[in-house]
Backbone as XML, in Angstrom:
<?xml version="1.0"?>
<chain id="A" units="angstrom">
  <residue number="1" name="UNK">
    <atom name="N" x="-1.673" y="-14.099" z="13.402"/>
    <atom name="CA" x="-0.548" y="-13.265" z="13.018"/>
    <atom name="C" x="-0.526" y="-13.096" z="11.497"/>
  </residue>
  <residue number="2" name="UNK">
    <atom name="N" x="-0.187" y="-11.931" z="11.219"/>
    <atom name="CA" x="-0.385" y="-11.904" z="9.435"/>
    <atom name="C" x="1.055" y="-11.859" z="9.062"/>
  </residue>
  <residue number="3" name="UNK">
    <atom name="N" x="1.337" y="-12.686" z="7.806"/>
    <atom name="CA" x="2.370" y="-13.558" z="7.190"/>
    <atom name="C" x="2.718" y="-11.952" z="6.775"/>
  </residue>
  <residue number="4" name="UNK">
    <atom name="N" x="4.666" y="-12.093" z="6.743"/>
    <atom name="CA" x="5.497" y="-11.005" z="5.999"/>
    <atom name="C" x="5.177" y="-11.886" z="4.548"/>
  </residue>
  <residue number="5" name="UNK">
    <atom name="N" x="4.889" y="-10.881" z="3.422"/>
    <atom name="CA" x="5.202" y="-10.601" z="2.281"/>
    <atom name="C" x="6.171" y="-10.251" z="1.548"/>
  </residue>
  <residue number="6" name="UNK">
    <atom name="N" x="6.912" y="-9.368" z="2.387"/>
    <atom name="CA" x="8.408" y="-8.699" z="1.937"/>
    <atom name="C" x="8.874" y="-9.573" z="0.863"/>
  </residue>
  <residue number="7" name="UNK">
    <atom name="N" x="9.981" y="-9.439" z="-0.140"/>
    <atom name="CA" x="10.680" y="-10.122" z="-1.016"/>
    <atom name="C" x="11.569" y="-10.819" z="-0.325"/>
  </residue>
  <residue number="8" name="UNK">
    <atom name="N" x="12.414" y="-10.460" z="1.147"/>
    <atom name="CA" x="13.344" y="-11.110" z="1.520"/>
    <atom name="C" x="13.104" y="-12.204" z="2.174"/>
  </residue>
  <residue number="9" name="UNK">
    <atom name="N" x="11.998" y="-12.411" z="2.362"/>
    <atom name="CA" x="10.877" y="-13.856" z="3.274"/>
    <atom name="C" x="10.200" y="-14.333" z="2.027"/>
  </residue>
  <residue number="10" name="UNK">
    <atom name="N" x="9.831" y="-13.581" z="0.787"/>
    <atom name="CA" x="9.553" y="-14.407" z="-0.316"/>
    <atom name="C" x="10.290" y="-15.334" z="-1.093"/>
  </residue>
  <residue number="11" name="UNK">
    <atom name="N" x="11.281" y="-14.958" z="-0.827"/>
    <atom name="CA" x="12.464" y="-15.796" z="-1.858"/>
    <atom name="C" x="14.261" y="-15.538" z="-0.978"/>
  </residue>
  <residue number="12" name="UNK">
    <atom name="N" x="14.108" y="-16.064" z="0.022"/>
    <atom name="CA" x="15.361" y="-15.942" z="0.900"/>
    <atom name="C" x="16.640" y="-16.629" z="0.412"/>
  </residue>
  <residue number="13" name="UNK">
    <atom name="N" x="16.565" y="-17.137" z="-1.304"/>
    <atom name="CA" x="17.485" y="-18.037" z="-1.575"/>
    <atom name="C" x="18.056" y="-17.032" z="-2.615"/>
  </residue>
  <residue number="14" name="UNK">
    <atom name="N" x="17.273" y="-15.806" z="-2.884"/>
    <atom name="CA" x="17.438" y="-14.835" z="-3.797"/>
    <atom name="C" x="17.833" y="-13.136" z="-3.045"/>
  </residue>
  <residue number="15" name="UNK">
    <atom name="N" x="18.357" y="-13.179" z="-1.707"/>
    <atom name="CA" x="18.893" y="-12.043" z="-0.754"/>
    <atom name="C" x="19.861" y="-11.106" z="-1.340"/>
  </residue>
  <residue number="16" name="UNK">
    <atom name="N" x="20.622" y="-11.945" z="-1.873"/>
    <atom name="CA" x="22.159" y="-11.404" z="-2.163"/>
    <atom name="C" x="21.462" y="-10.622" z="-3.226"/>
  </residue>
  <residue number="17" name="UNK">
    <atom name="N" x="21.062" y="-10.928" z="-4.369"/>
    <atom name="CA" x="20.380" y="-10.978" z="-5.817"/>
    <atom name="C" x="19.550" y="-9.769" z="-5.160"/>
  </residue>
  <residue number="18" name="UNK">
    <atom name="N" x="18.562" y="-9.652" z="-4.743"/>
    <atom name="CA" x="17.900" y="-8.666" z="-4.665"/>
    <atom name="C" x="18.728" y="-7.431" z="-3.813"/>
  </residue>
  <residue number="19" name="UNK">
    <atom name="N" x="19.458" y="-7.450" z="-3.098"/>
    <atom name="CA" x="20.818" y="-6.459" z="-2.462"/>
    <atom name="C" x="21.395" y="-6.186" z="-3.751"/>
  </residue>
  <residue number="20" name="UNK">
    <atom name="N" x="21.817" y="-6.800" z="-5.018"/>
    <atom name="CA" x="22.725" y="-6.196" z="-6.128"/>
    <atom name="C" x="22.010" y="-5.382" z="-6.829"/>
  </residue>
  <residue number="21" name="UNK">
    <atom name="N" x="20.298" y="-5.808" z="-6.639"/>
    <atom name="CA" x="19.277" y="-5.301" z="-8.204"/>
    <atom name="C" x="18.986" y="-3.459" z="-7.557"/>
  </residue>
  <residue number="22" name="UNK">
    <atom name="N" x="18.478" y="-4.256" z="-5.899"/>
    <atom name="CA" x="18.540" y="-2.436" z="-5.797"/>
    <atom name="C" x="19.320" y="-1.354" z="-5.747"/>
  </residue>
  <residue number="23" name="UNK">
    <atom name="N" x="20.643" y="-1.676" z="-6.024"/>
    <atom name="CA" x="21.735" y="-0.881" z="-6.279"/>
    <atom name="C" x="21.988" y="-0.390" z="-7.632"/>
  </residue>
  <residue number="24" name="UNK">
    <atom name="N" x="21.451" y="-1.113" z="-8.469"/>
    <atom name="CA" x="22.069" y="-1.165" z="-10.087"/>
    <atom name="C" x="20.803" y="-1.319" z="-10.846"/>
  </residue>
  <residue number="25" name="UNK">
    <atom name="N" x="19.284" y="-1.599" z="-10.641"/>
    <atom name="CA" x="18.517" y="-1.672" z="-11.558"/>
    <atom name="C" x="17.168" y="-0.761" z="-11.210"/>
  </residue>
  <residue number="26" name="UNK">
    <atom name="N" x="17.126" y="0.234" z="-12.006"/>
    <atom name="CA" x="16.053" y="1.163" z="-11.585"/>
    <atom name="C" x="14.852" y="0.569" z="-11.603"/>
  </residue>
  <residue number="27" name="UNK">
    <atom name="N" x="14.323" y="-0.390" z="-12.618"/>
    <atom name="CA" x="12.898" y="-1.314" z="-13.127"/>
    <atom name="C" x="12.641" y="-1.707" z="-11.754"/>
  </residue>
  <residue number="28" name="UNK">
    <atom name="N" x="13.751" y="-2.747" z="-11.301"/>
    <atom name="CA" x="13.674" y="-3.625" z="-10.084"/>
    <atom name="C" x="13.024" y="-2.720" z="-8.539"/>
  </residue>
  <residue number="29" name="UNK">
    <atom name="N" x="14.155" y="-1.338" z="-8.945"/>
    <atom name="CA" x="13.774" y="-0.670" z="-7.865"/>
    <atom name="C" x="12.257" y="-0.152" z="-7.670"/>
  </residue>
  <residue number="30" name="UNK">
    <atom name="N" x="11.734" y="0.099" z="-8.710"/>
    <atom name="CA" x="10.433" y="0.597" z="-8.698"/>
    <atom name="C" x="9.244" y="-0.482" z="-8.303"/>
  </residue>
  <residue number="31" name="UNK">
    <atom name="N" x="9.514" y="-1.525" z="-9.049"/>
    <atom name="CA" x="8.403" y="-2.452" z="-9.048"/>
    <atom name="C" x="8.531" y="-3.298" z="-7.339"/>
  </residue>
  <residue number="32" name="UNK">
    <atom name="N" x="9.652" y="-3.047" z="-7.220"/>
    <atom name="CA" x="9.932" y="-3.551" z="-5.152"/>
    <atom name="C" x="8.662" y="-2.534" z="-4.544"/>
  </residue>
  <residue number="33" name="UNK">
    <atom name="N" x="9.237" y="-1.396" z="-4.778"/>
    <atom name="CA" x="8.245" y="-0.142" z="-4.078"/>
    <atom name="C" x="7.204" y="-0.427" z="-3.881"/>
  </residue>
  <residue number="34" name="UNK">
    <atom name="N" x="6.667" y="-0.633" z="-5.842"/>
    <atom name="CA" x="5.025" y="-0.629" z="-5.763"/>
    <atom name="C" x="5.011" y="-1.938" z="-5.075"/>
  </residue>
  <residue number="35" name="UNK">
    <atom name="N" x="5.687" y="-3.310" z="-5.003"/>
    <atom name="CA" x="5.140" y="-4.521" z="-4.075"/>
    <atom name="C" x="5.501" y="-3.712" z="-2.876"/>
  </residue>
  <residue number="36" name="UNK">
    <atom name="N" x="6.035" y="-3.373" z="-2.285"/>
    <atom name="CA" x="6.202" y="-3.327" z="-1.046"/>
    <atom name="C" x="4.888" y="-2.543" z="-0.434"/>
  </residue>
  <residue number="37" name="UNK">
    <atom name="N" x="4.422" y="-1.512" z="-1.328"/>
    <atom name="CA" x="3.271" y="-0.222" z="-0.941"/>
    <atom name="C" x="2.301" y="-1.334" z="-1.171"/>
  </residue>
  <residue number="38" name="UNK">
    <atom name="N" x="1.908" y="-2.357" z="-1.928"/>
    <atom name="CA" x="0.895" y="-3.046" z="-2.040"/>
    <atom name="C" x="0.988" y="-4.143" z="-0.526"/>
  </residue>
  <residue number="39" name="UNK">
    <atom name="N" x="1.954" y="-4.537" z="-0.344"/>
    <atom name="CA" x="1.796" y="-5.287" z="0.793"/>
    <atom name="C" x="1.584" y="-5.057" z="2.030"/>
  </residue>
  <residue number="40" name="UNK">
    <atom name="N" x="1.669" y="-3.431" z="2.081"/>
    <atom name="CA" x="1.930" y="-2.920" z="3.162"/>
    <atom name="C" x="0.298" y="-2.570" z="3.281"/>
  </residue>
  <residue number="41" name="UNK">
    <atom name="N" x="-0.011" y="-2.289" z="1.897"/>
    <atom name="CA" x="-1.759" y="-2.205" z="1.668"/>
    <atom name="C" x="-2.463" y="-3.197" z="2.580"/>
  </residue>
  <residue number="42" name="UNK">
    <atom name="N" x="-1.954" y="-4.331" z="1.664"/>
    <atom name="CA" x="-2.435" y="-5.440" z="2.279"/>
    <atom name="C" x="-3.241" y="-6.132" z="3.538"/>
  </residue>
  <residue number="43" name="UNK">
    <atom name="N" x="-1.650" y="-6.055" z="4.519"/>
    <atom name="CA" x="-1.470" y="-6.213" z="5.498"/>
    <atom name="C" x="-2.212" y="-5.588" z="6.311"/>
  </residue>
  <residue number="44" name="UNK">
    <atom name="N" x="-2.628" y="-4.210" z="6.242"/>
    <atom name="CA" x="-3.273" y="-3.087" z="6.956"/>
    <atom name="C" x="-4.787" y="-3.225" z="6.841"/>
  </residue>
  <residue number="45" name="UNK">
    <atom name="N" x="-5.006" y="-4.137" z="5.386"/>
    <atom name="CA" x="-6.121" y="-4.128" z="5.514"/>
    <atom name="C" x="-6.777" y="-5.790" z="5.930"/>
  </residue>
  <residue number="46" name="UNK">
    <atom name="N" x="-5.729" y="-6.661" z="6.513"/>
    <atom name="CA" x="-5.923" y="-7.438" z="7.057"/>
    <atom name="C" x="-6.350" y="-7.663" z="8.360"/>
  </residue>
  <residue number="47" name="UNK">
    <atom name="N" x="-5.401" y="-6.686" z="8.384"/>
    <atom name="CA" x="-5.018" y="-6.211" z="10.796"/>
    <atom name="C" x="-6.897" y="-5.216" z="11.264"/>
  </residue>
  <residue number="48" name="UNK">
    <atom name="N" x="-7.484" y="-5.104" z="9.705"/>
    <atom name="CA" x="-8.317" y="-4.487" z="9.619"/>
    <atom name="C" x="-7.854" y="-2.661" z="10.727"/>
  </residue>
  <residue number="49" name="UNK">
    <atom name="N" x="-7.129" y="-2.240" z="9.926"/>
    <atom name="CA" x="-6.610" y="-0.916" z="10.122"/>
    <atom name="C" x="-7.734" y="0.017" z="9.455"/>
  </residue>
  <residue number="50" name="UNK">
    <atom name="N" x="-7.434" y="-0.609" z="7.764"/>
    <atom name="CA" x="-8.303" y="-0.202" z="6.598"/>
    <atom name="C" x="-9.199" y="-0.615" z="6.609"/>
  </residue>
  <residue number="51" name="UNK">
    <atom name="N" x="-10.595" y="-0.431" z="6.403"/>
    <atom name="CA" x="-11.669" y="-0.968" z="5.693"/>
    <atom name="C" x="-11.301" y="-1.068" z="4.657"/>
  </residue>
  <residue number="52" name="UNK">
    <atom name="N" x="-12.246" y="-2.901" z="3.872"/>
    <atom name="CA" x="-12.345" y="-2.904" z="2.594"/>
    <atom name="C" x="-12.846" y="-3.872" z="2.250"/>
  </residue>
  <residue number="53" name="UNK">
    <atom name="N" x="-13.723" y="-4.330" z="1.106"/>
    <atom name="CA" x="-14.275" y="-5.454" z="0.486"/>
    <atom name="C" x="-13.948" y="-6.748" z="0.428"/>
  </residue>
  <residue number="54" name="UNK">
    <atom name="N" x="-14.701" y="-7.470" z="0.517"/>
    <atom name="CA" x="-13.564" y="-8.951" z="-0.184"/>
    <atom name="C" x="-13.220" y="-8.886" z="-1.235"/>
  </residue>
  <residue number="55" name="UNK">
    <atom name="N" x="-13.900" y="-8.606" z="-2.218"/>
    <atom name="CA" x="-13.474" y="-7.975" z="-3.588"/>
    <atom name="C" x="-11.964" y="-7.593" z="-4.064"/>
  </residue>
  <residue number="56" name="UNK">
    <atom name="N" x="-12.461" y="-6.382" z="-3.369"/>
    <atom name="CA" x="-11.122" y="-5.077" z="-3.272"/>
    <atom name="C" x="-9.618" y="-6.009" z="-2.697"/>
  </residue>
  <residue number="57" name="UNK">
    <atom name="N" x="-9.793" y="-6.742" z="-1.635"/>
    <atom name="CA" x="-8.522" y="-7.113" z="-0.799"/>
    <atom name="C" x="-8.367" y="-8.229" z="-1.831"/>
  </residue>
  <residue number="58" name="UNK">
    <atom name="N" x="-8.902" y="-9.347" z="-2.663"/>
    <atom name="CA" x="-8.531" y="-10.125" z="-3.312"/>
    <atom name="C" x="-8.014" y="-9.540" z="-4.588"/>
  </residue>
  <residue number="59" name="UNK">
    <atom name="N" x="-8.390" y="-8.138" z="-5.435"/>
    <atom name="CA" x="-7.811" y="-7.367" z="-6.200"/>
    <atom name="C" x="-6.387" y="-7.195" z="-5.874"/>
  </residue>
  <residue number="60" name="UNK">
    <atom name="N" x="-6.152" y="-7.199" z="-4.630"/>
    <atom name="CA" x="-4.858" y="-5.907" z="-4.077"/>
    <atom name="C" x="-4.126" y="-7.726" z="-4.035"/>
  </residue>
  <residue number="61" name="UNK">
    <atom name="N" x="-4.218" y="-8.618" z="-3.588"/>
    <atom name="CA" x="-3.709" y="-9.973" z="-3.859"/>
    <atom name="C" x="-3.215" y="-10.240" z="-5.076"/>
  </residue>
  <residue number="62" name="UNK">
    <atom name="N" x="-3.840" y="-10.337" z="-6.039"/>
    <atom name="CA" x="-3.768" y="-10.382" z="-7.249"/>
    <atom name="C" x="-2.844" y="-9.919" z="-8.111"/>
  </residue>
  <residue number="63" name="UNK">
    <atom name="N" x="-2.805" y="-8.424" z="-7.577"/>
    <atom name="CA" x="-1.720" y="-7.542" z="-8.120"/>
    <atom name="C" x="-0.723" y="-8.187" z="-7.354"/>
  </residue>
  <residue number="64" name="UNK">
    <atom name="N" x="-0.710" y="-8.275" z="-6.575"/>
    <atom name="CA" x="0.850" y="-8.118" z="-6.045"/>
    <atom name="C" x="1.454" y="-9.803" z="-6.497"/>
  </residue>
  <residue number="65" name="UNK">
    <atom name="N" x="0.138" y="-10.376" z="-6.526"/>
    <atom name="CA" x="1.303" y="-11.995" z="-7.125"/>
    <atom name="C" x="1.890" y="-11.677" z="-8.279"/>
  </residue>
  <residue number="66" name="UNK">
    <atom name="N" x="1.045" y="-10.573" z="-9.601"/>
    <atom name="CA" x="1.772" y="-10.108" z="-10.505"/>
    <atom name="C" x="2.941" y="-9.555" z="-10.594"/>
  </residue>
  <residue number="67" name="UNK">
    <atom name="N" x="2.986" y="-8.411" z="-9.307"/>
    <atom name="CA" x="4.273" y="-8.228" z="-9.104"/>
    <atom name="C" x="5.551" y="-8.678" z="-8.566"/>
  </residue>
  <residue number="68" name="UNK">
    <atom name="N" x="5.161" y="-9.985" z="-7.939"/>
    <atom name="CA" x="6.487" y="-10.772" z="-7.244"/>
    <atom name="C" x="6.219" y="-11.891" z="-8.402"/>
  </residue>
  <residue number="69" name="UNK">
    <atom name="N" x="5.864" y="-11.842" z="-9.266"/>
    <atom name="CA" x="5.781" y="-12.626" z="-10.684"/>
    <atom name="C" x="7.159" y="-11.592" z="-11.334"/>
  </residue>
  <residue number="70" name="UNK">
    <atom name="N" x="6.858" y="-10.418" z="-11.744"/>
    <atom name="CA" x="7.566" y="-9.689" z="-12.703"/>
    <atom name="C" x="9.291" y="-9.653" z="-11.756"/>
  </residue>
  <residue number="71" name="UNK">
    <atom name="N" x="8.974" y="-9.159" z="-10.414"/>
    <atom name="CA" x="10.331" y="-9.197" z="-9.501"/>
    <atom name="C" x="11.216" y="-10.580" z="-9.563"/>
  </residue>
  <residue number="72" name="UNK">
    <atom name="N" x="10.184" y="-11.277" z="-9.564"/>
    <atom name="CA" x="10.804" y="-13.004" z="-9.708"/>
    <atom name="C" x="11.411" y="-13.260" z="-11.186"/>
  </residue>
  <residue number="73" name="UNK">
    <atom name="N" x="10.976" y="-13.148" z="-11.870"/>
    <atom name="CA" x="11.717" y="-12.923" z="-13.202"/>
    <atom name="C" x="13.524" y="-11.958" z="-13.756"/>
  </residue>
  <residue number="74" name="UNK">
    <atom name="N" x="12.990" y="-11.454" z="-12.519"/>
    <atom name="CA" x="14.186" y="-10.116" z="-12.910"/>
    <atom name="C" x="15.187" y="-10.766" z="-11.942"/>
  </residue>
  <residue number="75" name="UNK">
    <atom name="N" x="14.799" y="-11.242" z="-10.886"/>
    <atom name="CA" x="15.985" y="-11.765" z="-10.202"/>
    <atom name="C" x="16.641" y="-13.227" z="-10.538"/>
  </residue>
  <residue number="76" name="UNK">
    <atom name="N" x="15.595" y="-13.661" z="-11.129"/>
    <atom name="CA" x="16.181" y="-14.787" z="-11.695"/>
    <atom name="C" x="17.088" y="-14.874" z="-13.344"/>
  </residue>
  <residue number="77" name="UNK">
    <atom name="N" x="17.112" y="-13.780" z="-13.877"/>
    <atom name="CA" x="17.890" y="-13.233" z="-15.108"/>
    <atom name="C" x="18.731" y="-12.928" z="-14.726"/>
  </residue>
  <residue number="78" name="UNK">
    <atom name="N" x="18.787" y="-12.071" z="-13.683"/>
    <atom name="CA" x="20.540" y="-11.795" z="-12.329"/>
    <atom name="C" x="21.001" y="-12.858" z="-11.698"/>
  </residue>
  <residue number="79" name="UNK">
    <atom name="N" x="20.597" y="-13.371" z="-11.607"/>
    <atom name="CA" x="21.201" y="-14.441" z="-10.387"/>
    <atom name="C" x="22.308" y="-15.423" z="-11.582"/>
  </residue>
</chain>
């Protein structure tokens, strides 16, 4: 079974916090997107939907820890 990524299974102690940011913070809102479009990448190319490299799928990893790095930051300045 391939693991949810989502932010709300990433950090479930941070729900409320991420419900206030996407209402009120455009940064937050964007950089959710691009994690969310990356995970959704991900995932697809796990379920092997997508073809793709080991390379490439450890790239698309990479990024996205960056981005629940930068999301994690922002919710933790709100909270």
């Amino acid at each position: 079974m391939i693991e949810s990524h989502d932010l709300f299974h990433e950090f479930p102690e941070h729900q409320e916090t991420i419900r206030k940011l996407m209402l009120s913070n455009d940064q937050f809102v964007a950089l959710m997107k691009d994690y969310d479009d990356l995970d959704h990448k991900i995932a697809r190319i796990e379920q092997r939907v997508e073809p793709a490299t080991d390379l490439y799928a450890e790239e698309l990893k990479y990024l996205r820890v960056r981005l629940k790095d930068k999301l994690y930051q922002l919710l933790t300045k709100a909270a």
